[in-house]
C-alpha positions as MATLAB code, in Angstrom:
seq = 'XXXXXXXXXXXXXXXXXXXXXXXXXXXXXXXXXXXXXXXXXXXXXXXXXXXXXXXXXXXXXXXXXXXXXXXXXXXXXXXXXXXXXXXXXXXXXXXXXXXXXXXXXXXXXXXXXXXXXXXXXXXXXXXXXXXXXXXXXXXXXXXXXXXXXXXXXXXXXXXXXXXXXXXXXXXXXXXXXXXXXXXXXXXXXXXXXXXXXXXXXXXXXXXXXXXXXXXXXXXXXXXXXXXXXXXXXXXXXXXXXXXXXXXXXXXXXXXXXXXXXXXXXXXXXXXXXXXXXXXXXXXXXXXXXXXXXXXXXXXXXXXXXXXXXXXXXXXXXXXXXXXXXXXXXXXXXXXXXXXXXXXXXXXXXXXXXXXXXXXXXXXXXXXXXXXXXXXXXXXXXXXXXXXXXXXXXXXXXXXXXXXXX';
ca = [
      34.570   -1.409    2.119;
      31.256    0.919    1.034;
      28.056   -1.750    1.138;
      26.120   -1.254   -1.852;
      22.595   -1.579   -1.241;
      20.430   -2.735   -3.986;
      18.419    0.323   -4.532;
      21.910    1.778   -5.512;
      22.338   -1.549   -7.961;
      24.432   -3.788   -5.915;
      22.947   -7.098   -5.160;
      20.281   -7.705   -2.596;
      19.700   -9.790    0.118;
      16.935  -11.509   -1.277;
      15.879  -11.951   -5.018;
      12.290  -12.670   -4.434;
      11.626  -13.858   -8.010;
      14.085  -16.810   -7.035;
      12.769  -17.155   -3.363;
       9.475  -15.574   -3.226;
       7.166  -14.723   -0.067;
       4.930  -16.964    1.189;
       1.522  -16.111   -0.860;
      -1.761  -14.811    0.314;
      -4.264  -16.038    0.700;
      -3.329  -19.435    1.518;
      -6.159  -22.345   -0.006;
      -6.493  -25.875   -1.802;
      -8.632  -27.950   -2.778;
     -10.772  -27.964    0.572;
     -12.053  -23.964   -0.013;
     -12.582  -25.283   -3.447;
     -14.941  -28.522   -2.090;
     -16.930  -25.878    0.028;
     -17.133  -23.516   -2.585;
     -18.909  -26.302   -4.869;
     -20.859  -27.837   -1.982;
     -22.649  -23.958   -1.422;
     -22.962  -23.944   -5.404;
     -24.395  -27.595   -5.835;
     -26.838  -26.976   -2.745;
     -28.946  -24.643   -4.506;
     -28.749  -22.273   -1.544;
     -26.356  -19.239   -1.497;
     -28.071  -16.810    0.394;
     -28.738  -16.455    3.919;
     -32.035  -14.496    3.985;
     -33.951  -18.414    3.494;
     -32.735  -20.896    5.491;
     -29.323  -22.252    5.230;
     -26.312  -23.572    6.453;
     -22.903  -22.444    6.213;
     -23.599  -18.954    7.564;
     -24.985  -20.315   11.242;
     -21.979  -22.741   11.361;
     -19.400  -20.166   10.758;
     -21.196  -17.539   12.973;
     -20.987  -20.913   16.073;
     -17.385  -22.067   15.131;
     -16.101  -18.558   14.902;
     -17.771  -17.773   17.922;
     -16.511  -20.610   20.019;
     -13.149  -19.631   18.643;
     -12.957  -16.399   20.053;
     -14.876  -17.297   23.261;
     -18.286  -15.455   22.641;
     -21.639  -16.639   23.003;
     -22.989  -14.897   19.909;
     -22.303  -13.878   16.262;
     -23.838  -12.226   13.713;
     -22.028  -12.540   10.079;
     -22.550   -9.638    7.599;
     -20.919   -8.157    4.865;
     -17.497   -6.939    6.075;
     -15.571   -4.741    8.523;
     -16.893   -1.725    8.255;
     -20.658   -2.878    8.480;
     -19.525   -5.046   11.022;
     -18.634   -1.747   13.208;
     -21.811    0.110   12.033;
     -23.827   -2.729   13.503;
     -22.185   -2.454   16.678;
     -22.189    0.665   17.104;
     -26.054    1.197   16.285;
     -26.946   -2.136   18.780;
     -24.770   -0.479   21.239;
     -26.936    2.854   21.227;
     -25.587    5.274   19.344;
     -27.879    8.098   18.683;
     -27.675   10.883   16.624;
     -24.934   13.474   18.002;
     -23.359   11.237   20.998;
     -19.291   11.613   20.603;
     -17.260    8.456   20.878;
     -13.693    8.253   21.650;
     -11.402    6.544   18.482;
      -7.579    6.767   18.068;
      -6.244    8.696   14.877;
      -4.042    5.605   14.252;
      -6.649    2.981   12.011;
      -8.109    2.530    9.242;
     -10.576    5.000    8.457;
     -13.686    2.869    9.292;
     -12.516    3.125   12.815;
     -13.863    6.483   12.866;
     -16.290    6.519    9.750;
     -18.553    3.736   10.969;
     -19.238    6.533   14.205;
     -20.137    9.125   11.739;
     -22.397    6.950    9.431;
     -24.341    5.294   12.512;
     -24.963    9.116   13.187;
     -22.562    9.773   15.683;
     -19.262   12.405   16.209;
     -15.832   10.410   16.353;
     -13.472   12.528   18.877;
      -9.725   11.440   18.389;
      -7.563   10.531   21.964;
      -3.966   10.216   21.006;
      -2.074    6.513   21.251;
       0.698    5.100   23.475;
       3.894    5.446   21.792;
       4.695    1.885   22.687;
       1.706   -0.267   21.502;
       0.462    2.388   19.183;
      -2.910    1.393   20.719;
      -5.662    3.874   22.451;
      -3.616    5.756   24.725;
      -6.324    5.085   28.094;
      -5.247    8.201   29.740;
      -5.982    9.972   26.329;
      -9.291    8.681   26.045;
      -9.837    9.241   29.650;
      -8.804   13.042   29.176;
     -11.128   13.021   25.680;
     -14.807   12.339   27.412;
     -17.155   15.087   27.743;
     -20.824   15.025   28.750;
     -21.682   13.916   25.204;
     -19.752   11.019   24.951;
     -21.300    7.746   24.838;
     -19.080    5.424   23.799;
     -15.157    4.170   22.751;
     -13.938    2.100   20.220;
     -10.854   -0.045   21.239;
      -8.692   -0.477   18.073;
      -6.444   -3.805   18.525;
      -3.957   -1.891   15.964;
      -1.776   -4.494   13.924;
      -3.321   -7.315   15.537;
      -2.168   -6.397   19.532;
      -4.790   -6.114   21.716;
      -5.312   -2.481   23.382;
      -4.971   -2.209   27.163;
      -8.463   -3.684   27.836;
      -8.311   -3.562   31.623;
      -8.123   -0.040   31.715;
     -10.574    0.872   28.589;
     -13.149   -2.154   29.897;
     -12.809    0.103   33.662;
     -12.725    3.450   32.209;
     -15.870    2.267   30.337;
     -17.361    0.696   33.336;
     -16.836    3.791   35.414;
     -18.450    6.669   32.887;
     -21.059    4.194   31.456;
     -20.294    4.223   28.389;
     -20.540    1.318   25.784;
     -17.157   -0.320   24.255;
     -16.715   -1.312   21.076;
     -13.452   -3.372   20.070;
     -12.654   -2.891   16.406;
     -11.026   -6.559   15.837;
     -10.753   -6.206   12.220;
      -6.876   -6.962   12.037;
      -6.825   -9.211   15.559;
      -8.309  -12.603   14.496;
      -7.087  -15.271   17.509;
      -5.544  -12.601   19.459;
      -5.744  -12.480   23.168;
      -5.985  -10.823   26.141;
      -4.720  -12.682   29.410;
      -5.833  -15.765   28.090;
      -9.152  -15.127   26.520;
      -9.329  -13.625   22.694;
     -10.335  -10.566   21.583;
     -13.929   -9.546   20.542;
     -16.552  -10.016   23.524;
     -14.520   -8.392   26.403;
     -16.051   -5.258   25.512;
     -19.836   -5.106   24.860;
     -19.159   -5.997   21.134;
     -16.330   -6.654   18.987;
     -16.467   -6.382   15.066;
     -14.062   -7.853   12.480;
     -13.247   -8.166    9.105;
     -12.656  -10.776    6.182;
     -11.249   -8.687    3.961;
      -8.966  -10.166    1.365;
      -5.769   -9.037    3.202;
      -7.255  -10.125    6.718;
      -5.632  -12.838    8.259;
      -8.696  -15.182    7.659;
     -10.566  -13.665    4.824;
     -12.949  -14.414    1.867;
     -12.378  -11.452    0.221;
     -14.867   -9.952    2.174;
     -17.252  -10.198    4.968;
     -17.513   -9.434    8.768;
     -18.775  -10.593   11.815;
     -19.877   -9.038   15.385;
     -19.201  -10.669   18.804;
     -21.372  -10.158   21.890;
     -22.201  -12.258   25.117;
     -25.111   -9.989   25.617;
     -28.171  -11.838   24.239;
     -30.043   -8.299   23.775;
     -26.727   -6.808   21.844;
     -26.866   -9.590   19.675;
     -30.912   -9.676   18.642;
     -29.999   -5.600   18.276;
     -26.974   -6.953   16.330;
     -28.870   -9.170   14.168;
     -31.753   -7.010   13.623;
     -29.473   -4.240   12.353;
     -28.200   -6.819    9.840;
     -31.474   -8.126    8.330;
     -33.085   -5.004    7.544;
     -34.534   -4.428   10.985;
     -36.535   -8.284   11.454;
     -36.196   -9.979   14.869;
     -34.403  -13.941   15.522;
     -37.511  -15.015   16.158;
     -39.767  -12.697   14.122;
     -41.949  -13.067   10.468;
     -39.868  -12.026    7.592;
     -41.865   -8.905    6.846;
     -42.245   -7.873   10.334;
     -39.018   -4.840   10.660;
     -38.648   -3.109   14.830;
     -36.278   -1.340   13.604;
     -34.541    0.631   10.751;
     -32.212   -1.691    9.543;
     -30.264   -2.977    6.207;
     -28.994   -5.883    4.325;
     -25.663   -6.629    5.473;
     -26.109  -10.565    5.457;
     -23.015  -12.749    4.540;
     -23.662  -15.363    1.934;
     -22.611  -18.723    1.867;
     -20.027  -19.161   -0.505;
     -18.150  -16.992    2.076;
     -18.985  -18.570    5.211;
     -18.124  -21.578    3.329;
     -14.744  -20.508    2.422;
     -14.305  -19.037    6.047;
     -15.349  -22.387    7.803;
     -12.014  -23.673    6.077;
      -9.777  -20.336    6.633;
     -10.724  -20.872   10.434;
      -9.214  -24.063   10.617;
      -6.143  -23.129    9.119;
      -5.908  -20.040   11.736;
      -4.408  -21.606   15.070;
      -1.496  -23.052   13.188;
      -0.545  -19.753   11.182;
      -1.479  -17.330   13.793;
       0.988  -19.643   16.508;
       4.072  -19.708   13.430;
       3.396  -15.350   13.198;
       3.682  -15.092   16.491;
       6.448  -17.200   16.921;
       8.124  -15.485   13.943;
       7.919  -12.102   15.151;
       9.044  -13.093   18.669;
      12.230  -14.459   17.084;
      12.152  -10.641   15.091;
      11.846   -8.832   17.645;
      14.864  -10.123   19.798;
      17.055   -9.635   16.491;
      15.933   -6.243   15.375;
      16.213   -4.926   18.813;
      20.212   -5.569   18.352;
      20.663   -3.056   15.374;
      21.066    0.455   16.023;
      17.717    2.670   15.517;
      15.252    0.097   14.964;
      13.063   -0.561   18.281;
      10.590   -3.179   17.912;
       6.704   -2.271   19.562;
       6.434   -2.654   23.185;
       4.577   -6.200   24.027;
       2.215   -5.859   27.498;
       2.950   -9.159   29.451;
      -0.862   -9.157   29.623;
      -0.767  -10.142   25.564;
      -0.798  -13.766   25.392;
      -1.408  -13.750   21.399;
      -0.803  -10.751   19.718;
      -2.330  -11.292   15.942;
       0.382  -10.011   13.941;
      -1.633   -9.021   10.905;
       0.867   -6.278   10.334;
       4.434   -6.332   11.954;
       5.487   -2.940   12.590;
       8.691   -1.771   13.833;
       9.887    1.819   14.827;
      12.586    3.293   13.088;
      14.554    6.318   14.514;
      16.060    8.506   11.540;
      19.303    9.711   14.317;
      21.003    6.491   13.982;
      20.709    6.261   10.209;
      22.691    9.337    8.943;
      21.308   11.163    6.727;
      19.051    8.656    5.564;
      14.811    9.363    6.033;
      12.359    6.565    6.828;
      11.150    7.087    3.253;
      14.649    5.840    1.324;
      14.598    3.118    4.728;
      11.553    1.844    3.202;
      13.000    2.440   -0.356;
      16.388    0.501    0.317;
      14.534   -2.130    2.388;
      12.230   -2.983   -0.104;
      14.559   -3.080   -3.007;
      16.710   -5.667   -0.736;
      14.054   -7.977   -0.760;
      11.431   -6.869    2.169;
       8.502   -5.255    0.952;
       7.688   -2.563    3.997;
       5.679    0.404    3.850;
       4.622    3.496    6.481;
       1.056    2.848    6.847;
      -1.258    5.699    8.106;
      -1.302    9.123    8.082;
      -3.328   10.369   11.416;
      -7.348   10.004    9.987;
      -8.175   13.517   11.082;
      -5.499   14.639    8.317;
      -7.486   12.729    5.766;
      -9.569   14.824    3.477;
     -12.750   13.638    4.063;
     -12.662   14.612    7.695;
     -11.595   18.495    6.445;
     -14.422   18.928    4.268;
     -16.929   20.880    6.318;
     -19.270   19.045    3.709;
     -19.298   16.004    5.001;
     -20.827   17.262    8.138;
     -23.692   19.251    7.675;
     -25.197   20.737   10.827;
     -22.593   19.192   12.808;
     -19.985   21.455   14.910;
     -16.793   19.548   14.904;
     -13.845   20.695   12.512;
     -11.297   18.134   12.729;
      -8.794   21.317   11.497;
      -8.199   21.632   15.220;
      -7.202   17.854   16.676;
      -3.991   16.967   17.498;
      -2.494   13.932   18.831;
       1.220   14.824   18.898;
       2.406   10.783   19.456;
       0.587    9.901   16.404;
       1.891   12.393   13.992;
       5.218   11.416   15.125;
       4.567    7.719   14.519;
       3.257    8.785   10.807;
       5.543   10.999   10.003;
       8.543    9.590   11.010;
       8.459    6.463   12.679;
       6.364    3.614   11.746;
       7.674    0.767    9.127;
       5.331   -2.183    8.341;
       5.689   -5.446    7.410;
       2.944   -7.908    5.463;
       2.054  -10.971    8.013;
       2.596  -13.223    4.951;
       5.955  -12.713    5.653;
       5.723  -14.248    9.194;
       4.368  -16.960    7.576;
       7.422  -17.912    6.203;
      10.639  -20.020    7.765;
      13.103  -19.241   10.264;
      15.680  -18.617    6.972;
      12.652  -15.937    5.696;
      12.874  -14.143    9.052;
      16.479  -14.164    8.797;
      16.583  -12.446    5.543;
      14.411   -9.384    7.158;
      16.976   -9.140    9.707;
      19.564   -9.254    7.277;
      18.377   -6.834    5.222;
      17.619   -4.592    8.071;
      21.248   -4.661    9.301;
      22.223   -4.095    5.657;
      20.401   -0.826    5.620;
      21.369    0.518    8.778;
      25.601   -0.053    8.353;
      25.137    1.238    4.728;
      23.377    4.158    6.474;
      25.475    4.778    8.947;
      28.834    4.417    7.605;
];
């Protein structure tokens, strides 16, 4: 018999207004406690002293087994920061994949430098190595190690790559919070590592961002960036350098302090989640789960992707995929388009006196992935049951023998 999906009006595998998603963010009444403790205290800055702010920055730190932090605003001044304690100086090129969220490659350009795209592999999705290897010139300076979707790039070969050309690494850790790399997490096994709290993020206050470092002079760069150029252990109008405000306040840091404690629990039931998704969607025809390097011992999961190949499905696209496997129940989307597509890096306008036209790049595995490929999945939904997973893979299988028949 013909399977009626539910985008067609037959029934679907999951009415979410009778069995809804787990919901995001996830808080009781201890963020509210911390959020009246900063508001009682009379103190909700961090410029003076304070509290919350330094605890987070230690406890987060510890976490992710760095010796320093410096909290700011969020992700995106989180990677300026690095990037200008790092050395960037006006002109240098550093290497970024096309496949990230724009500040990736915008934090390069703000902090003065020129962001030069090196395609991805086509089974993390991460900095391709070889790619980046391939993209250095004699004006390069640094790279910037995505850990796309929460998986941690290949940081062996980026750390020795690095190592070998002197140049500075950056890991942008804004979607990899308690993800690791042979044992040790993400965020200060490059020089610096910078991450976000953004509302989506899988700790977040709906903003706010932090930088990692075990070097004691990239952190007092770090933190001098930060607070508009002062020193640790300087007066408050004594500036070294050109910096800003990007401080953090405290009803965040507050708020954080309890999101961090809630982390090893939901970032252990995601990855145990998409483990058990993985093995199942790698039975149906056409859908091929990411590759998973043994060398991943916690892969974040703040997105689940999932690559779908359009041969198996008949006539169907990945656009009515996504179309039919939302309306079952399983809110997916395709995610990026490759940045160097974007508008804002075709407007000659945006870089005056610069000689780079982004027109030209190409990074052939990423346009696939973007065009094509790619289908996403919330981490709230990992956060879920073993019954929530099955309904994914339900509605998966669904699609594909509706497709296909």
């Amino acid at each position: 018999p013909r399977i009626e999906l539910a985008v067609e009006g037959g029934k679907p595998v999951r009415d979410t207004r009778a069995k809804p998603w787990p919901a995001w963010p996830v808080w009781d009444e201890q963020e509210e406690q911390a959020l009246l403790r900063v508001l009682r205290s009379g103190t909700w800055g961090s410029a003076t002293p304070c509290t919350e702010v330094p605890a987070f920055a230690q406890e987060f730190a510890q976490f992710h087994d760095a010796r320093y932090a410096v909290c700011n605003t969020n992700g995106t001044a989180s990677l300026e920061i690095a990037l200008r304690a790092a050395g960037l100086r006006l002109g240098d090129e550093v290497i970024v994949p096309p496949y990230t969220f724009i500040a990736s490659a915008s934090a390069v350009i703000t902090a003065g430098g020129i962001a030069v795209f090196a395609d991805i592999d086509p089974d993390t999705y991460n900095l391709d190595p070889k790619a980046a290897e391939a993209a250095i010139t004699p004006r390069t300076r640094g790279i910037v190690a995505v850990h796309i979707a929460g998986c941690p790039a290949d940081m062996d070969a980026l750390s020795e790559l690095a190592r070998n050309r002197s140049l500075f690494l950056v890991e942008d850790c804004a979607q990899a919070h308690a993800a690791e790399w042979k044992g040790r997490k993400v965020g200060a096994i490059g020089d610096l590592g910078a991450f976000s709290f953004q509302s989506t993020k899988n700790i977040n206050a709906g903003e706010g961002g932090i930088v990692l470092t075990d070097d004691a002079e990239l952190y007092a760069r770090s933190w001098s960036v930060a607070n508009a150029g002062r020193r640790p252990e300087g007066a408050f109008y004594e500036h070294h350098l050109l910096g800003s405000n990007y401080r953090m306040t405290e009803f965040q840091a507050a708020i954080l302090r309890v999101q961090l404690t809630r982390l090893p629990e939901q970032a252990r039931r995601r990855w145990d989640n998409a483990q058990f998704l993985n093995q199942e969607l790698a039975r149906i025809p056409g859908i091929r789960p990411m590759g998973l390097d043994p060398r991943v011992t916690m892969h974040a999961y703040h997105i689940y992707i999932f690559r779908f190949d359009q041969a198996r499905f008949g006539a169907m696209s990945r656009s009515e995929f996504i179309n039919a496997l939302s309306a079952e129940g399983v809110p997916c989307w395709a995610g990026y388009v490759p940045l160097y597509r974007n508008p804002a890096f075709l407007d000659p306008d945006n870089f005056p006196g610069r000689t780079v036209d982004y027109a030209k790049a190409r990074c052939p595995v990423a346009e696939r992935v973007c065009a094509d490929e790619a289908v996403w999945l919330a981490q709230s939904l990992l956060l879920g049951t073993r019954e929530d997973v099955h309904d994914i893979v339900e509605a998966v299988a669904k699609v594909q023998r509706a497709a296909s028949s």
